[in-house]
mmCIF file of the N, C-alpha and C atoms, coordinates in Angstrom:
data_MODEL
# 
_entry.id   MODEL 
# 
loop_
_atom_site.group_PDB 
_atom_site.id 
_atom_site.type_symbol 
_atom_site.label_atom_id 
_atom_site.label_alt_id 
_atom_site.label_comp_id 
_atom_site.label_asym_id 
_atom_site.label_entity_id 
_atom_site.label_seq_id 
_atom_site.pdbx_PDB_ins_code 
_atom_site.Cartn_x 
_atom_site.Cartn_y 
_atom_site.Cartn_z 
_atom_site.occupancy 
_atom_site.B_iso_or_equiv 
_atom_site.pdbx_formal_charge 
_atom_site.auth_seq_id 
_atom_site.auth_comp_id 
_atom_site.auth_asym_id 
_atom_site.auth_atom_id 
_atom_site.pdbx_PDB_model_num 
ATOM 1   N N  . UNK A 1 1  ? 93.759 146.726 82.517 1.00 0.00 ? 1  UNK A N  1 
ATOM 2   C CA . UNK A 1 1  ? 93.187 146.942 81.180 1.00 0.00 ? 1  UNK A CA 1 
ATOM 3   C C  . UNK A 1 1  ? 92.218 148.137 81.205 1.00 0.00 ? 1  UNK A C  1 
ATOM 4   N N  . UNK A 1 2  ? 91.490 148.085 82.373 1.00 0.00 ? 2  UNK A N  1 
ATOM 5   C CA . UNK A 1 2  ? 90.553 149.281 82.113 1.00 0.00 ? 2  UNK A CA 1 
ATOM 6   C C  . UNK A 1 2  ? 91.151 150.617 82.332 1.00 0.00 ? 2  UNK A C  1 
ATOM 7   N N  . UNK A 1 3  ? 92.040 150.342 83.424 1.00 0.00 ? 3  UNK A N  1 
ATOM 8   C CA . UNK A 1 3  ? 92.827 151.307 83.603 1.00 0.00 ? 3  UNK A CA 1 
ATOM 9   C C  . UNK A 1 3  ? 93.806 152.263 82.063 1.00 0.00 ? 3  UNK A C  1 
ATOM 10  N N  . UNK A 1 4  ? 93.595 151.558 81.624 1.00 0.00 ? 4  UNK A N  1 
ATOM 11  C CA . UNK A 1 4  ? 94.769 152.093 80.522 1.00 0.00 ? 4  UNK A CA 1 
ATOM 12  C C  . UNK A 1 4  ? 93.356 152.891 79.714 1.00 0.00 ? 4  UNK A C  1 
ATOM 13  N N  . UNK A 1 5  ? 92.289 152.076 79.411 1.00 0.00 ? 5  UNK A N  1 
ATOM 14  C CA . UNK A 1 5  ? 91.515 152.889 78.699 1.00 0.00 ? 5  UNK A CA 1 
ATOM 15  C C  . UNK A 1 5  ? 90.856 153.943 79.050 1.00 0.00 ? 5  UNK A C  1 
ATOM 16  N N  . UNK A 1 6  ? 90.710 154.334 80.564 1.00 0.00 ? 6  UNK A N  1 
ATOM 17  C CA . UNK A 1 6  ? 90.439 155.423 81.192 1.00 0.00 ? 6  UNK A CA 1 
ATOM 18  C C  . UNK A 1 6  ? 91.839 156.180 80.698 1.00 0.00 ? 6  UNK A C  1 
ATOM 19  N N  . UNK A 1 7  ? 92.731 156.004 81.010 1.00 0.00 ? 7  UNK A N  1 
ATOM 20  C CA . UNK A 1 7  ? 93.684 156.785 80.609 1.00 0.00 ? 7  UNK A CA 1 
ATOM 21  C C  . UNK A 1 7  ? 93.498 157.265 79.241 1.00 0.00 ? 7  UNK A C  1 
ATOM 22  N N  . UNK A 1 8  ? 93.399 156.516 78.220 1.00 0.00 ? 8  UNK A N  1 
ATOM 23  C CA . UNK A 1 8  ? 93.321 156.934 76.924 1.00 0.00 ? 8  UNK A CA 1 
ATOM 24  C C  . UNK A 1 8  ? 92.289 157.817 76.449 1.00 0.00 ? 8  UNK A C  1 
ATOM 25  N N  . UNK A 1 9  ? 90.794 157.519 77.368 1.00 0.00 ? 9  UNK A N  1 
ATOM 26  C CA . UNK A 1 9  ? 90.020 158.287 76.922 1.00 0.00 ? 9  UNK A CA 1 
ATOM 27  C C  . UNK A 1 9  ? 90.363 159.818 77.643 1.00 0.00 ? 9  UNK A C  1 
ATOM 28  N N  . UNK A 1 10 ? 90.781 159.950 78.915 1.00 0.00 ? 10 UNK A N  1 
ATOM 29  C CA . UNK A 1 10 ? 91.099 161.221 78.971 1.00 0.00 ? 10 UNK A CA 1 
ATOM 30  C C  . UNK A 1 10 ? 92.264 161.948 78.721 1.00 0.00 ? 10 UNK A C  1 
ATOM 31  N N  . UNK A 1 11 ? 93.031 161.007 77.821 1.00 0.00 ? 11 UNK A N  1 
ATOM 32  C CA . UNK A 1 11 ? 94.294 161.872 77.100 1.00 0.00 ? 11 UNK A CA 1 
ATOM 33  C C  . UNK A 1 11 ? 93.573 162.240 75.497 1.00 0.00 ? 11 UNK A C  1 
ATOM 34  N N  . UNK A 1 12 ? 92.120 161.667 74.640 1.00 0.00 ? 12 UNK A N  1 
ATOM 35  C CA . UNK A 1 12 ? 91.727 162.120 73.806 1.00 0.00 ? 12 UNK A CA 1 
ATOM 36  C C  . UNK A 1 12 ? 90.879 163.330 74.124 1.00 0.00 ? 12 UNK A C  1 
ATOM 37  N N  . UNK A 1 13 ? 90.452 162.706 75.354 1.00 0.00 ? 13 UNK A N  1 
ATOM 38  C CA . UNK A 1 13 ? 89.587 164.428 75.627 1.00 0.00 ? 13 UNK A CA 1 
ATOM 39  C C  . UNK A 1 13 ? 90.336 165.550 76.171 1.00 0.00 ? 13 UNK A C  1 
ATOM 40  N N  . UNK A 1 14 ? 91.476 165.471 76.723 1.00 0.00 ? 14 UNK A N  1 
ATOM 41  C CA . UNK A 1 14 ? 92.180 166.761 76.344 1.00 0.00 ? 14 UNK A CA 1 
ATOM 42  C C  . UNK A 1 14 ? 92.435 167.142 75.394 1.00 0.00 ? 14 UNK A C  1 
ATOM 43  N N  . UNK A 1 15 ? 92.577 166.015 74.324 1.00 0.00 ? 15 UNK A N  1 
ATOM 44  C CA . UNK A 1 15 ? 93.479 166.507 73.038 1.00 0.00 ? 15 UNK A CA 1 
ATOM 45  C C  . UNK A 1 15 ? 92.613 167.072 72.084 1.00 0.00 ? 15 UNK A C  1 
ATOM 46  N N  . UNK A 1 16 ? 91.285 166.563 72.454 1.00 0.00 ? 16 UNK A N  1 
ATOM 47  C CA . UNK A 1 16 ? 89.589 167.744 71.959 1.00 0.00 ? 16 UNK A CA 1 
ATOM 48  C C  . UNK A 1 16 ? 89.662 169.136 72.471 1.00 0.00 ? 16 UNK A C  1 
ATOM 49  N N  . UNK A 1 17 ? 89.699 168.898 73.860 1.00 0.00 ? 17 UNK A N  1 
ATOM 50  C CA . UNK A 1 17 ? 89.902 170.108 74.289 1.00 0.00 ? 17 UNK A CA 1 
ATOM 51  C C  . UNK A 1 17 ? 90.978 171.521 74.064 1.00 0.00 ? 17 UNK A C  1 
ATOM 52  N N  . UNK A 1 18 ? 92.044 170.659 73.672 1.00 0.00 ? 18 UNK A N  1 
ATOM 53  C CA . UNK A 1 18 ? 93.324 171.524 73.424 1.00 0.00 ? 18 UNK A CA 1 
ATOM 54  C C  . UNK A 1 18 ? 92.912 172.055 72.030 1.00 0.00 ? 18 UNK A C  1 
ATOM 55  N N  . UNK A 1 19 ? 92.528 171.522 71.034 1.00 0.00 ? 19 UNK A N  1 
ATOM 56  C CA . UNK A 1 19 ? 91.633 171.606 70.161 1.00 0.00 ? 19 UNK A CA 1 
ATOM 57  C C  . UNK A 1 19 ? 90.879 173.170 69.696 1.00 0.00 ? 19 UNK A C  1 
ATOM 58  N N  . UNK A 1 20 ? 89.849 172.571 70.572 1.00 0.00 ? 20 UNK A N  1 
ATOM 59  C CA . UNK A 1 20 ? 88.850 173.081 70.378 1.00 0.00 ? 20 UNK A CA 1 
ATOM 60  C C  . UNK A 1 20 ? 89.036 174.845 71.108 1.00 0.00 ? 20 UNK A C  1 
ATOM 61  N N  . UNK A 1 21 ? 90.282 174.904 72.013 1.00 0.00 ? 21 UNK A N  1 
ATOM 62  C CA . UNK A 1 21 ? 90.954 175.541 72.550 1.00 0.00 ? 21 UNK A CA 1 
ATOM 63  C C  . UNK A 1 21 ? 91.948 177.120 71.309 1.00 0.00 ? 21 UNK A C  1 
ATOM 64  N N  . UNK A 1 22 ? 92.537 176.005 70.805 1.00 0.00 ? 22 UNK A N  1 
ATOM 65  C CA . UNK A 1 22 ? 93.036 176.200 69.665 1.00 0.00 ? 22 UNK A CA 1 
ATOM 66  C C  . UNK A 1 22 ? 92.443 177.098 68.409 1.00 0.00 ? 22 UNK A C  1 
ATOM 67  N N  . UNK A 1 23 ? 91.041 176.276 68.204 1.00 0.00 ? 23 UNK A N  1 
ATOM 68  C CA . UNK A 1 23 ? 90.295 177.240 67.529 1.00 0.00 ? 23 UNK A CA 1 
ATOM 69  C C  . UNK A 1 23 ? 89.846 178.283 68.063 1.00 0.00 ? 23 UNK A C  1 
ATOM 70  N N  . UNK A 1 24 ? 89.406 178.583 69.260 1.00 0.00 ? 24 UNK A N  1 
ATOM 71  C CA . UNK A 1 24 ? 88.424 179.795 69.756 1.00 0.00 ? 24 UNK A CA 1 
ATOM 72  C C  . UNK A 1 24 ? 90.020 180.503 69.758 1.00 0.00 ? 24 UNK A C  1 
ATOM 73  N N  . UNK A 1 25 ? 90.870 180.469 70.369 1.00 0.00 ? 25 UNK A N  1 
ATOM 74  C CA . UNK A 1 25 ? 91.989 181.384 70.008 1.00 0.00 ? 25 UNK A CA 1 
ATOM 75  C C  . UNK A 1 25 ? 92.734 181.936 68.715 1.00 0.00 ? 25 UNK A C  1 
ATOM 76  N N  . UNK A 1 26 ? 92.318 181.683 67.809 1.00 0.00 ? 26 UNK A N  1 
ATOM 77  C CA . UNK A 1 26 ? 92.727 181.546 66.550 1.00 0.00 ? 26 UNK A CA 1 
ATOM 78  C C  . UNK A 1 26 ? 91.279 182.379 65.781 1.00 0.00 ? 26 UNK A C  1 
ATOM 79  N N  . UNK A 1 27 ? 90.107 181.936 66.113 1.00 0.00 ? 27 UNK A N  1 
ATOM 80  C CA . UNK A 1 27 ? 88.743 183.083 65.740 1.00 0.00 ? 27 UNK A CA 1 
ATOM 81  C C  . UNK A 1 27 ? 89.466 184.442 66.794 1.00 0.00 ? 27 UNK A C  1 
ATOM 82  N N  . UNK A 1 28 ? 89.298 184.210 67.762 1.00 0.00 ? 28 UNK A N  1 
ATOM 83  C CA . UNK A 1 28 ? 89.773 185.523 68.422 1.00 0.00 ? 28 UNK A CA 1 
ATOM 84  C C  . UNK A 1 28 ? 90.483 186.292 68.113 1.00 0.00 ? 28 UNK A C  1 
ATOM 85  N N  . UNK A 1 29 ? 91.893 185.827 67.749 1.00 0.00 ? 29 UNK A N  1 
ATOM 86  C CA . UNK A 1 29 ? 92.644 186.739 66.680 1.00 0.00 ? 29 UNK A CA 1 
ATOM 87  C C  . UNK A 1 29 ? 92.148 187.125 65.690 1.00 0.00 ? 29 UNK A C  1 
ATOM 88  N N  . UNK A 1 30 ? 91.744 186.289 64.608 1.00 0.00 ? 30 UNK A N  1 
ATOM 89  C CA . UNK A 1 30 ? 90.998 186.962 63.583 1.00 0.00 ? 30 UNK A CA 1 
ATOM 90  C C  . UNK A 1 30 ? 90.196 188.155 63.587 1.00 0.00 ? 30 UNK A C  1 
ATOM 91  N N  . UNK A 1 31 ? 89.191 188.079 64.994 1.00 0.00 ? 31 UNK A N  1 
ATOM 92  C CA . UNK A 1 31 ? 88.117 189.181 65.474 1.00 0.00 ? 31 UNK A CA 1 
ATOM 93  C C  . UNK A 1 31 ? 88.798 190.273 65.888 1.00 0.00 ? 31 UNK A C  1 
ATOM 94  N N  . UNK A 1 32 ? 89.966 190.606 66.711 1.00 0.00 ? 32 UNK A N  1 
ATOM 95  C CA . UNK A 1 32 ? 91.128 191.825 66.593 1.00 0.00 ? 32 UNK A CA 1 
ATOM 96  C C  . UNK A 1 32 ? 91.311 192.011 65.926 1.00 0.00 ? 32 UNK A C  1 
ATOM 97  N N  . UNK A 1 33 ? 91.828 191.477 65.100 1.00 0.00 ? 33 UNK A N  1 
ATOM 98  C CA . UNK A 1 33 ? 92.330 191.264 63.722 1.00 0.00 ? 33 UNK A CA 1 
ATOM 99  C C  . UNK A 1 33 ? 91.598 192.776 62.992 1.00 0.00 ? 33 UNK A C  1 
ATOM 100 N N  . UNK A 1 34 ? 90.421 191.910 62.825 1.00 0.00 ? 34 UNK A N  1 
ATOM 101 C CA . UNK A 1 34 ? 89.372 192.621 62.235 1.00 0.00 ? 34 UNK A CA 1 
ATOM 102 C C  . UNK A 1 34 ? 88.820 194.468 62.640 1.00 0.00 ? 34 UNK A C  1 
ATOM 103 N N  . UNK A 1 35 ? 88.633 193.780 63.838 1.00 0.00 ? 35 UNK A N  1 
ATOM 104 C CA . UNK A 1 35 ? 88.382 194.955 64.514 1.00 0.00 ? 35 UNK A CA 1 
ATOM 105 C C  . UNK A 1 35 ? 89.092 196.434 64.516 1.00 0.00 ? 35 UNK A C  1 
ATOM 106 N N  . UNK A 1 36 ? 90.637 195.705 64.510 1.00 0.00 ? 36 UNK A N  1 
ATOM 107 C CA . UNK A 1 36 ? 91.831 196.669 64.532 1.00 0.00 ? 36 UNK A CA 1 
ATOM 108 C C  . UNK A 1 36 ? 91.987 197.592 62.948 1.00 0.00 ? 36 UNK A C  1 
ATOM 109 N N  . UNK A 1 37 ? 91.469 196.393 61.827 1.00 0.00 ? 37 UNK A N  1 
ATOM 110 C CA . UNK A 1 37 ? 91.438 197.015 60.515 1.00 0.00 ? 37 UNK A CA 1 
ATOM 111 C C  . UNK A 1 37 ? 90.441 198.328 59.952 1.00 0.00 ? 37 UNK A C  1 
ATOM 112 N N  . UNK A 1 38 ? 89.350 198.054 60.839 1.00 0.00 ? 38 UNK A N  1 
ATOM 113 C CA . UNK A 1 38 ? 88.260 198.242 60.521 1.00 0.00 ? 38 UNK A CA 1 
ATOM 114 C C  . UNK A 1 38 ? 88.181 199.714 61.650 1.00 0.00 ? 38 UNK A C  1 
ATOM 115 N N  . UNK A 1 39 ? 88.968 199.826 62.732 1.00 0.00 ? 39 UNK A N  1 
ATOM 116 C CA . UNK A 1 39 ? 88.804 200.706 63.411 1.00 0.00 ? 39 UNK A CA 1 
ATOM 117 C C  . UNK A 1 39 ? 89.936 201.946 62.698 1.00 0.00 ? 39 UNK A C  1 
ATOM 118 N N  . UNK A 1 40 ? 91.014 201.316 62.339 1.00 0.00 ? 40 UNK A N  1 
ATOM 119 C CA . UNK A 1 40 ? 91.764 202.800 62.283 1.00 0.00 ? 40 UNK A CA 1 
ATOM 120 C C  . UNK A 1 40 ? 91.831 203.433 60.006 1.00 0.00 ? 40 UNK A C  1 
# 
């Protein structure tokens, strides 16, 4: 039993992580993005 909930909690905290992952890559583009508009 505990076993499974260790499991679960670190399949939600990847899935934060993948996340949160997700966003900083997604601002990052935007910031090229930007950058690239703004430079030429």
């Amino acid at each position: 039993m505990l076993a499974l909930v260790t499991v679960r909690s670190a399949v939600s905290n990847l899935g934060a992580k993948k996340r949160r992952l997700e966003i900083a890559s997604s601002n990052l583009a935007f910031v090229v993005q930007f950058l690239a508009t703004s430079v030429s």
